[in-house]
C-alpha positions, 0 to 999 in steps of 0.5 A: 550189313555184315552177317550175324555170324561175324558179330562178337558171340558174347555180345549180352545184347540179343541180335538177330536177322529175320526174313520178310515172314518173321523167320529167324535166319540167324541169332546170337547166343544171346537172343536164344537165351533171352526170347526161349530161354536157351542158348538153342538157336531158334533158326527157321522160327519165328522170335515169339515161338516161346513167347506166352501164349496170349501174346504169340498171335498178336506178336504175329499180327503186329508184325505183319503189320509193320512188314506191310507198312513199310514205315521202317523199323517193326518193334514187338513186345511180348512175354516169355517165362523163364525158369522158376515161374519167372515171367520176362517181357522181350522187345524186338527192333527190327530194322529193315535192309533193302534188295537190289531193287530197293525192297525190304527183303530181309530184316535184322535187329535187337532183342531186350529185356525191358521188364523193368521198364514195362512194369515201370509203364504199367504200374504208372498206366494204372496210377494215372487210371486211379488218379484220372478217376479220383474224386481228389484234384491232381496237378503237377506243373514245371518250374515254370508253371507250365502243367505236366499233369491234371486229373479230370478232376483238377480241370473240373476244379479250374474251370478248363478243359485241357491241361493248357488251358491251365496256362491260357486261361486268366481265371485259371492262372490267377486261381493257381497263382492264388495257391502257390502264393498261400504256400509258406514262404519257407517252403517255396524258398527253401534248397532242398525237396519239401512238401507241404499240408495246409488249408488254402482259400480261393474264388473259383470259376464260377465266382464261390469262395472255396477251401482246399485241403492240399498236399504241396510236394516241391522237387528240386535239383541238386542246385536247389532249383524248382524242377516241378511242384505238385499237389493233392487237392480236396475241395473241403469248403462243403466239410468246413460249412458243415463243420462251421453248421455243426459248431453253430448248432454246438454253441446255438439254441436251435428255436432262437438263434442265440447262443446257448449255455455252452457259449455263454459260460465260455463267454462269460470266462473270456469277459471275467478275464478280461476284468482281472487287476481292473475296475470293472465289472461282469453281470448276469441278468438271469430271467425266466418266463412265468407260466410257460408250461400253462402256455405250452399245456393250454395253447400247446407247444407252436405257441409256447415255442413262438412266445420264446422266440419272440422274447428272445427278440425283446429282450436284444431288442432292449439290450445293449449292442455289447450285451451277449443274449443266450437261451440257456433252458426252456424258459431261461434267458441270460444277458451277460454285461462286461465293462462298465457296469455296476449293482444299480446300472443291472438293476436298471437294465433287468427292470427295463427287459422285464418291463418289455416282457410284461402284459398280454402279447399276441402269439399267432392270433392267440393272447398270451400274458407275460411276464419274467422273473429277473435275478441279478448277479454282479461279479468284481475284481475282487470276487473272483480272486482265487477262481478259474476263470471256468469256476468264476463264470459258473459261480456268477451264474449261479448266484443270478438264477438264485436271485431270479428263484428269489423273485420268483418267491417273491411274488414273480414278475420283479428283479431281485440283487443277489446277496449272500445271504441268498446262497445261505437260504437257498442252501437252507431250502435244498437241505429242508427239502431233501429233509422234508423227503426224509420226513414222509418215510420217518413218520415225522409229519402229523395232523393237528385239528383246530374246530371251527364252531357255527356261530349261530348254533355254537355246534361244532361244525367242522375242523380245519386239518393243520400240518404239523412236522416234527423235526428231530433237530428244529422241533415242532414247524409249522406249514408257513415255515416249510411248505413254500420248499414242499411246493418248489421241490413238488413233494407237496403232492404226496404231503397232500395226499397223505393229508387227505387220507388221513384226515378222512380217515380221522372223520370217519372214525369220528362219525362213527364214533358219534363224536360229530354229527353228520353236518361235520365238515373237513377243511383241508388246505390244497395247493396248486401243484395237487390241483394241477395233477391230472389224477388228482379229482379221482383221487380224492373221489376215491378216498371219499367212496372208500370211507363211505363219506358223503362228499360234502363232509369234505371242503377243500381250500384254496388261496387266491394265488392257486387262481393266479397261478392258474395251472393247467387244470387248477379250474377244472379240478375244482368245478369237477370236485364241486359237482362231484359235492365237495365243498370249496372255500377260498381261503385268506379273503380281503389280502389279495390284490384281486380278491373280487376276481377270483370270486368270478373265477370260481364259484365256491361254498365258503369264504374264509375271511383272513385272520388279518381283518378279523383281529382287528374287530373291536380295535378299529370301528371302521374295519366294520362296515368292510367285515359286514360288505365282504359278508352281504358280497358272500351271502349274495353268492350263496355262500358261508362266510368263516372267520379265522384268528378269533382270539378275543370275545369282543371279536366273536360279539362283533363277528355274530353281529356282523352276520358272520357264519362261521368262526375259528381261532385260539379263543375256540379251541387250540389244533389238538391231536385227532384223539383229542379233538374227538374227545372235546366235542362230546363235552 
């Protein structure tokens, strides 16, 4: 080889000649600037004398290395600063020549600056770390299918163990076929470099349906050929069952598994557009089951939630397959029919579900009775003229929960037709209520007595207190015309209240007066709701110790429906006000369907024969021998017998005759004001 010397000194390529211990013996001005950063030649040195100082022994070790392996050309890497704080990395090629006895004995090579390529190496050595670790699949393959890269997790992801087996294995290629084939076909045909983002779905290795989430990029060549395609891949399938999970529990009631109000009025929009410009009709079967707070109060809420679901049960069971069952509240259950359906075919349905829900059922061991109160909604073409679908589906619910609120009124466990004239009542009933509020605090409520006289003495033996609102635009109302709103809204409770008060107050003021004798009792009429409360016995056991009255002097009266209602604690009150020496009537005796059962239910002072039998005395003979059993029934059981609605003398003849105890009625005396009445029994 031709010394150093000879080559041309302005070569930009750095040469150099080095003896068997890595001494330079001769440099061009080029490889002094590059491996020392000047054009000082380095003679008698090693290259990497002004290498970094991290990289001088290992550069002396590795030649050394190559020296003695003999295996032909030594390259070296190593760092050199430059001016500026500028960092170069130098690689050496040293390429042995042999003496005369065939040995290495000196070494000559090149010197380049290869610190772009290095960078370039790094940067990927650590992309390929931090993508080998990710928990995302990465694969890229050539134009053939062949891979020219997988993560760990991409091989996970394929069921293989190598890259290869990519190609090897049937279950694998058929996997990878299955993406690409799911990649629009616009992208794979297309002429230039593309890239992809979709949702692909595959059955991996171990037999799973998957979903991907992927990124697809596509490189081409300038004839618009594949060169290699890659792809970014999360295995989302656990996401998109949580997702699909989330979205059930969104649109599903968690205890029965049907859909819930959400579903059910997107439901029922999608069916009454359905309708639109034809003749067919959508209907809701609103249903609520009766009683469900005295079952989760009595039996506690295992049982009350068992008792729903197997409701939820019954009524899919006797629905139709194309009917939609949803759980829209806590006892609340709708049926949404489309197609072919009308007035008398949901009517028809409504009494067959509410037929399958009604008697005693067991629930866990326990007897439960039931029964649902049904409304019916049927929404045509022509109704819903005019309204969004959204809008549409929300007035036909509400029109079938009016129609169950009617059943409910009606006596509960029945169906009941929504009509318009039940939106104009249930508008008249939220109006009266929040008026009733408004009543309370204006003072428009006031008490009126109507005496009730001993039929043997003809003493006034008490009074019954008779509500009485006076409404600044519908004059004087009557109990029958707006406690029924006092009891569905709940502020009978405080009216009660007040009530009791008050006509206790009254009381004492008339005893102390001497306007009534100590025998005097107070009737006042309670509900089922003030029964129910939990505080209510100590309530009235307070007005009593605070007025001084002894309890007798105060008689409570209920109806047979407080009983069949039968409210949590409505029994329990009673027996502990009756022990306490309050004294109980039944009221409106002989117009109930199980007077006689309610005789057994609770034991009482007084029965108060409805007006209805009485005022038939003296017109009717054979409602007498009625009148005088109900009377030996009553005496029986050790309690008074007070007929009401006396309006005639005829009447209070037969009434004594009969054995009647007590009597009251417009023919012996109308309800007065508390001063009144006071006055009229010291005549």
């Amino acid at each position: 080889m031709a010394d150093i010397n000879e080559l041309l000194p302005q070569l930009p390529i750095g040469l150099f000649q080095a003896d068997r211990d890595g001494r330079v013996t001769a440099a061009n001005d080029a490889f002094a600037a590059l491996v020392q950063g000047s054009a000082v030649t380095i003679v008698g040195g090693p290259p990497w004398a002004s290498a970094h100082p991290g990289d001088r022994a290992s550069a002396e070790l590795a030649w050394r290395r190559g020296v003695d392996a003999d295996e032909g050309v030594v390259t070296l890497e190593f760092r050199v600063w430059q001016g500026e704080g500028r960092m170069t990395w130098v690689r050496l090629d040293a390429f042995p020549e042999a003496d005369s006895m065939g040995r290495p004995a000196k070494f000559a090579g090149t010197a380049l600056d290869h610190t772009d390529i290095i960078v370039r190496r790094q940067l990927l050595d650590r992309m390929l770390t931090i993508v080998g670790a990710s928990e995302e699949a990465v694969l890229v393959v050539d134009r053939n299918g062949a891979p020219v890269y997988t993560n760990e997790a991409a091989r996970t992801l394929f069921g293989v163990a190598e890259e290869i087996d990519l190609v090897r294995d049937p279950v694998a290629r058929g996997m990878l076929q299955a993406i690409r084939d799911q990649v629009p076909r616009e992208v794979m045909m297309g002429t230039t470099s593309s890239s992809w983002m979709g949702e692909v779905g595959f059955r991996n290795a171990d037999g799973m349906e998957r979903t991907l989430d992927i990124e697809v990029l596509l490189q081409r060549t300038a004839d618009g050929d594949i060169e290699y395609w890659g792809g970014v891949a999360r295995d989302i399938t656990s996401t998109k069952h949580l997702q699909s999970e989330l979205l059930r529990q969104a649109n599903h009631d968690p205890l029965t598994g049907l859909p819930n109000r959400l579903l059910l009025l997107r439901t029922a929009a999608e069916a009454l557009d359905r309708i639109r410009g034809t003749r067919e009709n959508v209907a809701i079967l609103f249903m609520d089951v009766d009683r469900l707070k005295d079952v989760n109060d009595t039996v506690g809420h295992e049982i009350g939630d068992a008792l729903l679901a197997q409701v939820a049960h019954r009524i899919s069971q006797a629905t139709r397959p194309s009917d939609v069952v949803a759980r829209i509240g806590g006892d609340e259950f709708v049926v949404l029919c489309d197609g072919n359906i009308d007035e008398h075919t949901s009517l028809d349905l409504a009494d067959r579900i509410r037929h399958g829900l009604s008697g005693r059922i067991m629930v866990h061991g326990i007897e439960v009775e039931l029964s649902v109160s049904t409304g019916v909604a049927v929404a045509t073409p022509d109704h819903i003229q005019g309204l969004s679908n959204h809008d549409a589906a929300n007035e036909l619910l509400r029109n079938a929960d009016i129609a169950m609120y009617q059943a409910k009124r009606r006596g509960r466990s029945r169906s009941e037709l929504y009509t318009d004239a039940m939106r104009a009542e249930s508008r008249h009933h939220k109006e009266l209520s929040g008026e009733l509020e408004r009543a309370m605090a204006a003072s428009q409520l006031r008490i009126a007595y109507q005496p009730i006289i001993s039929t043997h003495s003809g003493r006034v033996a008490g009074a019954e207190a008779l509500l009485r609102w006076d409404h600044p635009d519908r004059g004087t109302m009557l109990p029958a015309q707006f406690m029924h709103v006092a009891e569905e809204s709940g502020i009978v409770v405080p009216i009660g209240e007040w009530m009791i008060n008050q006509a206790c107050r009254d009381t004492r003021a008339w005893l102390d007066n001497g306007m009534v004798d100590r025998g005097f009792t107070m009737h006042i009429n309670v509900s089922a709701r003030q029964l129910a409360e939990g505080t209510f016995v100590e309530r009235v056991l307070a007005i009593l110790r605070l007025l001084e009255m002894n309890p007798h002097q105060l008689t409570l009266d209920f109806d047979e429906q407080t009983l069949n209602d039968a409210l949590v604690g409505t029994i329990r009150s009673l027996q502990a006000l009756r022990r306490a020496g309050v004294q109980l009537a039944l009221d409106n005796f002989g117009t109930g369907t199980s007077s006689l059962t309610a005789l057994r239910t609770c034991e009482a002072d007084v029965l108060k024969l409805d007006g209805t039998i009485a005022r038939t005395l003296g017109n009717n003979g054979d409602d007498d021998p009625i009148v005088r059993a109900i009377v030996q029934l009553a005496h029986a059981l050790d309690m008074q017998v007070l007929a009401e609605w006396v309006t005639s003398e005829d009447q209070l003849r037969r009434l004594r005759v009969l054995g009647c105890d007590l009597v009251q009625g417009h023919l012996l005396g109308e309800p007065t004001a508390a001063d009144v009445f006071g006055s009229l029994t010291t005549r």
